[in-house]
C-alpha positions in Angstrom: -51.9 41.5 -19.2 -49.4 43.6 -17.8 -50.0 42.1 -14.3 -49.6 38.9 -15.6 -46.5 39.4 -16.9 -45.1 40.7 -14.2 -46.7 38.1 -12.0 -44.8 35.5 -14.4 -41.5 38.1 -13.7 -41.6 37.7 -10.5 -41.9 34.1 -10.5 -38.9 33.6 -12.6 -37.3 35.4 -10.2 -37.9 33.6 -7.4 -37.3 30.5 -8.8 -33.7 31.3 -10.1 -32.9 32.5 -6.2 -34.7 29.2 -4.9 -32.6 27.3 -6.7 -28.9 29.2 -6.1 -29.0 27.6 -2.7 -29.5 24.4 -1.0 -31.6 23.7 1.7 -29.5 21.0 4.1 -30.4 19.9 7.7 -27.3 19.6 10.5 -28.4 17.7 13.8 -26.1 18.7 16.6 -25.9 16.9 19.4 -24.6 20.2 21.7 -24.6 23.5 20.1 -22.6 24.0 23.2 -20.0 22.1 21.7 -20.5 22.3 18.3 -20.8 25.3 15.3 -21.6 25.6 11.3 -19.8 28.1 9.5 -20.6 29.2 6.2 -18.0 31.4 4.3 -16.2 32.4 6.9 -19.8 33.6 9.0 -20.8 31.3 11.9 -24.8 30.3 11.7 -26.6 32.0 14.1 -29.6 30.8 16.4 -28.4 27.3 16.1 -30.1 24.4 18.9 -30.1 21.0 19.9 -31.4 18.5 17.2 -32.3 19.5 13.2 -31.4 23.0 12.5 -32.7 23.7 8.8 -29.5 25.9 6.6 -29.7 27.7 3.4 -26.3 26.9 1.6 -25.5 28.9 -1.4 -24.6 27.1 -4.7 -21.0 25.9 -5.1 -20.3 26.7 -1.6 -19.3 24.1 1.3 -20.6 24.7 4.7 -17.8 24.2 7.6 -18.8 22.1 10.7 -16.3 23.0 13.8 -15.9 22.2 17.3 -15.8 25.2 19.9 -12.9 25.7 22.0 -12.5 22.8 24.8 -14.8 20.0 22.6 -14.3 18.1 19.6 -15.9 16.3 16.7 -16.3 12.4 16.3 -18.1 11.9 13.6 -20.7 13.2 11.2 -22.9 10.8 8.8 -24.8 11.9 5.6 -28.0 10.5 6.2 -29.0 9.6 2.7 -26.5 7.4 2.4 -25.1 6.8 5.9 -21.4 7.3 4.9 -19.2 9.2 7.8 -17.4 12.3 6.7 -13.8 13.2 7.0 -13.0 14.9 10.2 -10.0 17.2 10.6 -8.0 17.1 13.6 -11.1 16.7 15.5 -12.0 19.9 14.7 -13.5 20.5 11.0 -15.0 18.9 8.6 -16.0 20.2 5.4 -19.3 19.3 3.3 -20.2 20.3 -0.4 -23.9 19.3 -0.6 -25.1 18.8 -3.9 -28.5 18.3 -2.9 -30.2 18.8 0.0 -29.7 16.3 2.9 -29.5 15.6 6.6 -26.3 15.7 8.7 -26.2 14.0 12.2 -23.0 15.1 14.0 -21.8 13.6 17.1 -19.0 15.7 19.5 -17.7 15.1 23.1 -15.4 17.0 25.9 -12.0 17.6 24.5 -11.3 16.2 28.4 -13.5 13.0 27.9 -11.2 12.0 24.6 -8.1 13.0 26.2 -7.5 9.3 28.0 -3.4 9.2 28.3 -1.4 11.4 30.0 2.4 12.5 30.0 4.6 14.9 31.9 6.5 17.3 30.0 9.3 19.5 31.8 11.4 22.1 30.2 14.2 24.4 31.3 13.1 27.5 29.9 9.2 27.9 28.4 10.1 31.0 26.3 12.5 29.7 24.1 10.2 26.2 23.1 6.9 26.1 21.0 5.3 22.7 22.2 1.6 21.2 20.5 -0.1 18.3 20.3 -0.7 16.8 17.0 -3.5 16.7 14.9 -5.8 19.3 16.9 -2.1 21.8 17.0 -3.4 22.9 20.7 -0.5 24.4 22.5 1.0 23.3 25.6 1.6 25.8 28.8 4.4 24.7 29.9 6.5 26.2 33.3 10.1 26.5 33.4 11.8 23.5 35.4 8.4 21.9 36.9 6.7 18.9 35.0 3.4 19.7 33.6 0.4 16.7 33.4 -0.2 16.6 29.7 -3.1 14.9 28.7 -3.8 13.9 24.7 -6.2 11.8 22.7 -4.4 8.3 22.0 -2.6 7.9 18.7 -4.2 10.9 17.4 -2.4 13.8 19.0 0.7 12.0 19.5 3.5 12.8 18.7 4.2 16.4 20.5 6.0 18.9 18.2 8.8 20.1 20.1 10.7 22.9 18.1 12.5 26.4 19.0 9.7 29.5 19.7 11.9 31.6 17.6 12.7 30.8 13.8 16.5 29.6 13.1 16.9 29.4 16.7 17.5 25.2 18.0 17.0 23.4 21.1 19.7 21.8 22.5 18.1 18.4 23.1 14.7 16.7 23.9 14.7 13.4 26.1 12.0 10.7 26.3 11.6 9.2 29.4 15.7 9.7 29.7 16.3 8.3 25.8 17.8 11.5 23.3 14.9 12.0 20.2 16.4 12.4 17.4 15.7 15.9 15.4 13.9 16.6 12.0 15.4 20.0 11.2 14.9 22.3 14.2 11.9 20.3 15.2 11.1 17.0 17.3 8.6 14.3 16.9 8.5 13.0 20.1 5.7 10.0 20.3 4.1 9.8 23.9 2.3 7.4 25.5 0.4 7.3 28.4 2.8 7.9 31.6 6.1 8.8 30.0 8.1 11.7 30.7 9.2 14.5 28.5 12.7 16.8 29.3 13.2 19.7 26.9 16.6 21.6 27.3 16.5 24.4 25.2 19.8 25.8 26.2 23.5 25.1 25.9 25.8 24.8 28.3 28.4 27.3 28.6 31.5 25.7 26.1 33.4 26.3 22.7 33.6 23.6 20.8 36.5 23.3 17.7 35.0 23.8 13.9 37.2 22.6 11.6 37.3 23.6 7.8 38.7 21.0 5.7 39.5 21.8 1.9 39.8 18.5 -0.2 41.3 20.2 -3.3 44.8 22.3 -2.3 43.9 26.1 -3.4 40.3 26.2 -3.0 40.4 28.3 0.0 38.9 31.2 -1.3 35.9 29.0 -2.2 34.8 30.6 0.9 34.2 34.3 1.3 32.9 34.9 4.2 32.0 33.2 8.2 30.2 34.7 10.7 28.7 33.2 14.2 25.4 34.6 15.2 25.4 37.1 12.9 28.6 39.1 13.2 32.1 38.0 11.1 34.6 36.4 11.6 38.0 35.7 10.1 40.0 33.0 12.0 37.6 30.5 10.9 41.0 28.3 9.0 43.1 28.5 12.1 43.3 25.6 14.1 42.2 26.2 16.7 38.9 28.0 15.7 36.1 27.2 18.4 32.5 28.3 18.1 30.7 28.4 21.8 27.9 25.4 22.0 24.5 26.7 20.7 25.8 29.5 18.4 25.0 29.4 14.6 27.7 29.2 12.4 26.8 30.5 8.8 29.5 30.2 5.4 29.0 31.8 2.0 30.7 30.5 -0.8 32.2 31.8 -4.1 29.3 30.7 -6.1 30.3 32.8 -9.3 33.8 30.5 -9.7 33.4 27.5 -7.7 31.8 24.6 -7.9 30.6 23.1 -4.8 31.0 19.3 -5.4 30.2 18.2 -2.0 30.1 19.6 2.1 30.2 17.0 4.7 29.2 17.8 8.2 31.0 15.3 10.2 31.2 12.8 7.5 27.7 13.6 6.3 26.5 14.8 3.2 24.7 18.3 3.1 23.8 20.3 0.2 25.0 23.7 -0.8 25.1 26.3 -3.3 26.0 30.2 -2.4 25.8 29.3 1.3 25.3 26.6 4.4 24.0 27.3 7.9 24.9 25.1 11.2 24.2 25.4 14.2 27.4 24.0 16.9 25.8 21.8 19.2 29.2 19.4 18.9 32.9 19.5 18.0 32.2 19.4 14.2 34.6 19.3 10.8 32.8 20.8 8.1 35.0 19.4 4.8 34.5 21.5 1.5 35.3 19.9 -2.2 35.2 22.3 -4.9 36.9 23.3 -8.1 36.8 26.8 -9.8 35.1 26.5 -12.9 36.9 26.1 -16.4 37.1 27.3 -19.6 35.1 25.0 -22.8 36.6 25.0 -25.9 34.5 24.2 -28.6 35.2 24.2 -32.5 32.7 25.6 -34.7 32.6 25.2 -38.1 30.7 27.3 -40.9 30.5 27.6 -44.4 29.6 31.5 -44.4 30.0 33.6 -41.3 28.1 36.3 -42.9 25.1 34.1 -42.9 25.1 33.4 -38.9 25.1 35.6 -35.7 26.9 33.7 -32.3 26.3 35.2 -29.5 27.3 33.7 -26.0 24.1 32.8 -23.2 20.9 33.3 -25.1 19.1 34.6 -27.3 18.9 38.3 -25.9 22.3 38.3 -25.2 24.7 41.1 -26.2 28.0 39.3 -25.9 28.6 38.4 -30.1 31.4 36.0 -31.0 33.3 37.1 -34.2 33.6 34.3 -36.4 35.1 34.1 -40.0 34.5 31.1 -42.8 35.7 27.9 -41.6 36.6 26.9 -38.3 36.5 28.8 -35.4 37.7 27.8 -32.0 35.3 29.5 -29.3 35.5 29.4 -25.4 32.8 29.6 -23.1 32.9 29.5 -19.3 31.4 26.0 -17.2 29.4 27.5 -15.4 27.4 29.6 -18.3 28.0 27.2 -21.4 25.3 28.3 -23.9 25.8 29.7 -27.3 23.0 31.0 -29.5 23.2 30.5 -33.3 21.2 32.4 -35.1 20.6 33.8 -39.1 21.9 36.9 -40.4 19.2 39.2 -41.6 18.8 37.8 -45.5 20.4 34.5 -44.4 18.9 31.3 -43.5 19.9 28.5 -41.5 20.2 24.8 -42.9 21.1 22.6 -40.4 23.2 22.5 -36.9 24.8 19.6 -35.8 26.8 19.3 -32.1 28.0 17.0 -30.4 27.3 14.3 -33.4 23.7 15.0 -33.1 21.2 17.5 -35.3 20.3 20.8 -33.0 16.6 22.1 -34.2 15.4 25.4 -34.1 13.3 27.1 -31.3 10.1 29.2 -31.6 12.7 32.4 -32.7 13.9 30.0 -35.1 17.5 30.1 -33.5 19.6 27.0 -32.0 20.4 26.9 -28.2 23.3 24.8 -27.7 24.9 23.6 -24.0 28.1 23.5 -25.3 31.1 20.7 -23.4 34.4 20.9 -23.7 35.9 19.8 -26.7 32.5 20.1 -28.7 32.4 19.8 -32.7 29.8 22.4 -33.8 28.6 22.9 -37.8 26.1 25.2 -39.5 24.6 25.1 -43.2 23.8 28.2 -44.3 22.9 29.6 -47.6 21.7 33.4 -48.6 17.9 33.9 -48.6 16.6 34.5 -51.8 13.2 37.1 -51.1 12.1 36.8 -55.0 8.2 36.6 -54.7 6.0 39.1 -54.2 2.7 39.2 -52.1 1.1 42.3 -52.4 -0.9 43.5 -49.3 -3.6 45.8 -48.7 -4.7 46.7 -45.0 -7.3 49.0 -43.8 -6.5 50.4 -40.8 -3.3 52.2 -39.5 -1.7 49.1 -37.6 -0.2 51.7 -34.8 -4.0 53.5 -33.9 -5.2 50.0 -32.5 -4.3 47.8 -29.5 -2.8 45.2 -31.4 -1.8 43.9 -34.7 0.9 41.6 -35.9 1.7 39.9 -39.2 4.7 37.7 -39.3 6.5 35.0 -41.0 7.1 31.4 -40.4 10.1 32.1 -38.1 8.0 34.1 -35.9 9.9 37.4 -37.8 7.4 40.3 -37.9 6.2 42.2 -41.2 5.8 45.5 -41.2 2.9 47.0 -43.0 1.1 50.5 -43.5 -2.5 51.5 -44.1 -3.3 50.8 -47.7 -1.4 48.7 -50.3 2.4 47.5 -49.2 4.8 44.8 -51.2 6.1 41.8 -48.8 9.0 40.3 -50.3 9.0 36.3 -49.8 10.5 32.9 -50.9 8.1 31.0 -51.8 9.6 28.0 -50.9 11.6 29.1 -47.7 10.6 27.5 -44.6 11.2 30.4 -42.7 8.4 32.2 -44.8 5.7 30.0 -45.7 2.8 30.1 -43.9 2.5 34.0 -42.3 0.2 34.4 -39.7 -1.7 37.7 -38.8 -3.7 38.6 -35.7 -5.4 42.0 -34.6 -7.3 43.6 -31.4 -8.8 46.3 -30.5 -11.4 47.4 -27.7 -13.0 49.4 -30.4 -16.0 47.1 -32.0 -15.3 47.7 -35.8 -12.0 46.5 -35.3 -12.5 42.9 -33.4 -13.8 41.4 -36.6 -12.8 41.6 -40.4 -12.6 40.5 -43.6 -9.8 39.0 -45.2 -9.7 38.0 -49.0 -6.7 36.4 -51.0 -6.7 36.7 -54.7 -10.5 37.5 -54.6 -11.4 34.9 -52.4 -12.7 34.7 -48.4 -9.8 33.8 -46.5 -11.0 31.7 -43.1 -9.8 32.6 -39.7 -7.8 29.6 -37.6 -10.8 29.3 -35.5 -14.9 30.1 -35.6 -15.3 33.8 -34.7 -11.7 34.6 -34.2 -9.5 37.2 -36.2 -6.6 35.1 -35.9 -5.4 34.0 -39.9 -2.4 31.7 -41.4 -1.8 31.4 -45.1 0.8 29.9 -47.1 1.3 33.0 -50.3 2.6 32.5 -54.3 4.5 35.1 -55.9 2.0 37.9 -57.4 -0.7 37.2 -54.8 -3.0 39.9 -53.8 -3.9 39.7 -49.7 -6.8 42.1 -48.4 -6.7 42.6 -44.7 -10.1 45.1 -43.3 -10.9 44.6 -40.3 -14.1 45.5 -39.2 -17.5 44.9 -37.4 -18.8 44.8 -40.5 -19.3 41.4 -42.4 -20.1 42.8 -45.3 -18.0 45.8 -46.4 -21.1 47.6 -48.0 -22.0 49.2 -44.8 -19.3 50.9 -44.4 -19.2 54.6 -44.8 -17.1 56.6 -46.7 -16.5 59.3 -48.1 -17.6 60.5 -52.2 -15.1 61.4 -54.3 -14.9 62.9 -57.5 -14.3 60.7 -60.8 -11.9 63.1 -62.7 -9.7 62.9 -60.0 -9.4 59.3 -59.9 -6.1 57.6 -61.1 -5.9 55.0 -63.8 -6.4 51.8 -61.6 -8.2 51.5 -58.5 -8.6 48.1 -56.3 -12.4 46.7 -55.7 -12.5 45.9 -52.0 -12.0 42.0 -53.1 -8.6 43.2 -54.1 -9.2 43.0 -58.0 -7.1 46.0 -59.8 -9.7 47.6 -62.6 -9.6 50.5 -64.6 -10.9 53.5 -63.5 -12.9 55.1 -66.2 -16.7 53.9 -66.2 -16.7 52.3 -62.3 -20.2 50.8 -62.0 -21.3 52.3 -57.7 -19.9 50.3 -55.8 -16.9 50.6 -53.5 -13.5 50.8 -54.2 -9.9 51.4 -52.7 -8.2 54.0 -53.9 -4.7 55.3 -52.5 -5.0 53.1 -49.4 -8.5 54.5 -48.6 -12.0 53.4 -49.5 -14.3 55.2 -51.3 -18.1 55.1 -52.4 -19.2 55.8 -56.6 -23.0 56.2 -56.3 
């Protein structure tokens, strides 16, 4: 029997392997030209024709050309669809079943039909590819080099600078100036034209101009420098940066405003700094305005009921404020305020701007304030007058996690054994708490919770996540445990006499002490066993 069973063990076994991987068949024209990859690992022993491939489950298998060859097409068999081919090189397949895949390649030199001359002044300073398959070109410096590409498919060359936030000084097309993209040109070849690429500049200054639309905005620019080292004559007129040099300006980001930055008449953007490279006689004209003041008017009826700070919520900076209104200021480029209630204070209603502001998950209001702004807060004094009485059995600070709070996300601080929580019943701000717990121990990632004698459910199946809305006088029993019955757990026996008058049953219910039927009970915050 015991052979059997094993037997049966071992076929299981090989089963559940058998079927983590899927058998598929590649037919390669040229394993000369052609390779499969499967993560990251080429396939050895490969041939001519139907090579059988184990490919594990949930993993693609990578067909790729070798150096010198490429792909041009690959079919599914089953259903005779071709699959996508990247840059003549890859193509990916996720089988989901086994299958046959017929691949077809070619010479990289028997694709490769057009042909184009490319000449460049100096081959160090230029990265040149072909599109598509990104195969370099070795190019010689002043001598036109035959290259040949695959029609349409590795056209256009990428022409850009070999070395980053270098540029070229100008790439022609059969005698015609390509524009640039950037750094970079998209020059599209066809078969017999001629490429120039001058990478550097003759040897000139040409004048850069700085042009200030508003009158004092000057020092809205705090520092220029040309190829990395400073410079401070950049406002005199007659300021010249030599011809392939790269100019760079930072601006005073912290009390200006860039509006706009025209490069000879065109639009650029910029924040904290721009970057140009002189390839021309250039103006480079600045608009900007140093950043005002807001004044906003805020009016409450009880300042000891709010807290205004400027920014956010975590900020420091407090704005006194007394009954009434107030008349606050606020910088443009940081406008926020934060309104928030004063501990035993709640918060009505906030209006700005003509329009009601709601709370956030911290139950405070985030206002952008403009200038001018009319800004009002309700308030009124919270009245805490019900009483929910909570026991909890554990020590809150011995495990990973626990947290009971209120409706505005306030937290409630509780002890092991019985603690008062002072509420308003019918505060928003209160009603419903919510109460969470975790711990890598086991008896502590599940529990019992009972309210008023009753079993409380958790938000979701299974979890120790709870929300409850409470009424004055009600009695909330919080024990987590692995345990969902509370009569497993142990405990230690204690001695009647020294009991006090009332003790809890685990249920919460307060009952005299004097004749306790076994059972067990909470007594001082801890639980106890009568036998």
């Amino acid at each position: 029997m015991k052979k059997f069973y094993m037997f049966l063990m071992s076929m299981m076994l090989f089963s559940f392997a058998a079927s983590a991987q899927t058998t598929v068949v590649v037919n390669l024209d040229s394993k000369d030209r052609v390779y499969v990859e499967i993560n990251g690992v080429e396939v050895e022993n490969l041939k001519d024709g139907d090579n059988t491939i184990e490919v594990p489950q949930y993993t693609s298998f990578y067909i790729k050309s070798r150096e010198g060859s490429f792909l041009t097409k690959v079919v599914k068999k089953s259903t005779g669809t071709t699959e996508y081919i990247s840059g003549l090189t890859q193509c990916s397949v996720y089988p989901n079943a086994a299958d046959t895949w017929t691949v077809t390649s070619a010479p990289a030199s028997e694709l490769r039909t057009a042909k184009c001359k490319v000449r460049v002044d100096k081959a160090e300073n230029v990265q040149a590819m072909r599109s598509a398959t990104y195969s370099l070109l070795e190019l010689t410096d002043g001598e036109y080099v035959e290259v040949a590409f695959v029609p349409d498919v590795e056209s256009p060359l990428q022409i850009g600078p070999a070395t980053y936030g270098k540029v070229l000084n100008k790439v022609l097309l059969n005698g015609n100036a390509v524009p640039s993209s950037g750094s970079n040109f998209m020059v599209n070849v066809k078969d017999g034209d001629e490429v120039d690429i001058v990478s550097e500049f003759d040897d000139v200054d040409y004048k850069v101009s700085f042009v200030y639309t508003n009158e004092g905005t000057e020092d809205v620019v705090t520092s220029v420098s040309v190829d990395g080292e400073s410079v401070t004559n950049y406002n005199d007129a007659d300021f010249a940066v030599k011809a392939g040099k790269t100019l760079d300006i930072n601006f005073d980001a912290q009390n200006y405003k860039i509006d706009g930055l025209k490069i000879n008449g065109n639009m650029v953007s910029a924040y904290t700094s721009y970057r140009q490279v002189i390839t021309e006689e250039t103006t480079i004209e600045i608009t900007a305005h140093r950043y005002a003041e807001f004044t906003a008017t805020l009016t409450v009826d009880n300042a000891a009921n709010i807290e205004v700070r400027r920014g956010y919520s975590y900020s420091t900076d407090f704005i006194s404020i007394v009954d009434g209104k107030n008349e606050i200021k606020v910088s443009e480029v940081a406008p926020q305020i934060y309104i928030s209630a004063a501990s035993g204070a709640n918060i009505k209603k906030v209006v700005a701007g003509g329009a009601e502001v709601y709370s956030d998950y911290s139950g405070g209001y985030s206002i952008n304030v403009t200038d001018g702004m009319e800004i009002s807060v309700e308030s009124s004094a919270m009245e805490r007058n019900a009483t929910l009485n909570v026991y909890l059995g554990i020590n809150p600070t011995e495990i990973t996690y626990f947290s009971m709070t209120r409706a505005d996300r306030s937290t409630v601080d509780l002890v092991k054994g019985w603690n008062e929580v002072k509420f308003g019943e019918d505060l928003s701000i209160d009603n419903p708490f919510s109460w969470s717990w975790y711990d890598s121990n086991y008896q502590t990632q599940f529990g019992v919770v009972t309210l008023n004698g009753e079993t409380l459910a958790p938000q979701y199946s299974g979890s120790v996540s709870y929300k409850a809305s409470f009424k004055d006088g009600d009695k909330l029993v919080i024990c987590p445990s692995s345990e969902t019955d509370l009569s497993g757990i142990n405990a230690v026996t204690i001695d009647e006499a020294a009991m006090p008058e009332f003790v809890f049953t685990i249920t919460g219910q307060k009952v005299k002490s004097d004749n306790l039927p076994a059972g067990i009970y909470i007594v001082n915050g801890k639980k106890v066993v009568i036998r």
